[in-house]
N, C-alpha and C positions, 0 to 999 in steps of 0.2 A: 504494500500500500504506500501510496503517498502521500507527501505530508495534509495533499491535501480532502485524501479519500478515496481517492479516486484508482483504480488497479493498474498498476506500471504496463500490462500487457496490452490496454487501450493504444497506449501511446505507440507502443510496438508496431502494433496493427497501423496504425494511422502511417506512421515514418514506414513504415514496408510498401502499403500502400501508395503515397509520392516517392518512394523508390522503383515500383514498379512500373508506374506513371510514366517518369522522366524517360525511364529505360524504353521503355515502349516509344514513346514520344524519338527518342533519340535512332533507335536502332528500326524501326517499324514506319515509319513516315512514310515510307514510298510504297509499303502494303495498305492498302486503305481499309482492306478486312479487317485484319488486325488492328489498325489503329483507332477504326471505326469503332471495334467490341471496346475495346479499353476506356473509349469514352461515353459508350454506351454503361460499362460497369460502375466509374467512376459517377455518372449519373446517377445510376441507380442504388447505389451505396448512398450518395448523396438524400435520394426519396427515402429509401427505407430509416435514414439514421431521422428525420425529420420526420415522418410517418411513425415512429420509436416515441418521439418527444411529444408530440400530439396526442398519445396516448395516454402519455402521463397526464396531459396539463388537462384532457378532457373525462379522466379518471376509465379509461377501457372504453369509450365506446366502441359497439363492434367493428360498426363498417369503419372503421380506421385501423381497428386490429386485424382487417381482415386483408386490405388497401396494403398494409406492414406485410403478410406475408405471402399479396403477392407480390409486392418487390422484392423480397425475398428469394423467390421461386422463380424470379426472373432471371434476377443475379446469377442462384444456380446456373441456369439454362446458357448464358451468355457465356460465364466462365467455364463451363463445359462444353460449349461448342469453339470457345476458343483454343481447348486442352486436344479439339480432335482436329482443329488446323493446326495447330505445332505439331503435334507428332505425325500425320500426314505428311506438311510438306517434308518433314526431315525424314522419315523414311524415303518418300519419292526422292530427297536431292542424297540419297546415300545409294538408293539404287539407280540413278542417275550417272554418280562419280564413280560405281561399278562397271557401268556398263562401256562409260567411256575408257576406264585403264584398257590397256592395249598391253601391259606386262603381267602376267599371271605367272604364276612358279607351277609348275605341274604337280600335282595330290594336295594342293592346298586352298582348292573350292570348296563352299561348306558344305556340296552332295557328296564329295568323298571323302569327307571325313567321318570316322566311323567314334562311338564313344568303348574306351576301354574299361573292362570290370578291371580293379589292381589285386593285385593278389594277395590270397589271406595268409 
C-alpha cells in the first residue's frame, strides 16, 4: 500500500500500460491494424475505468454496471484479437525467412528430425 491507500500494483498497471502505448505508437505506426486496436484498447480502458467510477458515485446502478462490463468484454475481445495478429504475422514472417534461405545443411529440417528416448 501506499502512503496514500491506494495499491502500488495500480500504478504498475497504468506505467505498463503508457509503456505499451508508446511502444506501439513507436514501432507499429505504419500497421494501422495494430495501431488502430491499441487505440481502440487504450479507449476502452479509458470507458470502462470511468464506467468503474460512475458506479461508485451513482451507488451500483445496473445499467452502468452492466455498460462497465461490456467494456470490459470488449477490451477482452480487442486485446485478443490483437494477440492472434502478433502471433500470425510472426509465424507467417518466420515461414517467410524459411522459405526464402537458399542454405539448408542436409538432416537438419524439422520433418527429419526424429525425437530420441535417452537411455535408462
Amino acid at each position: 500500500m501506499d502512503s496514500d491507500g491506494t495499491p502500488c500494483n495500480r500504478r504498475r498497471y497504468f506505467h505498463l500500460g503508457i509503456i505499451c502505448g508508446l511502444y506501439s505508437k513507436k514501432h507499429y505506426k505504419n500497421q494501422k491494424v495494430l495501431y488502430g486496436g491499441w487505440i481502440a484498447a487504450f479507449i476502452l480502458v479509458f470507458l470502462q475505468v470511468t464506467a468503474g467510477a460512475f458506479i461508485i458515485f451513482s451507488r451500483q446502478n445496473l445499467y452502468i454496471a452492466l455498460t462497465h462490463a461490456l467494456f470490459i468484454a470488449c477490451f477482452f475481445g480487442v486485446m485478443s484479437y490483437l494477440l492472434l495478429l502478433t502471433s500470425r504475422s510472426k509465424k507467417n514472417a518466420l515461414a517467410k525467412q524459411k522459405r526464402n534461405s537458399t542454405h539448408t545443411v542436409k538432416g537438419q529440417d524439422e520433418q527429419d528430425i526424429t525425437p530420441t528416448v535417452p537411455a535408462r
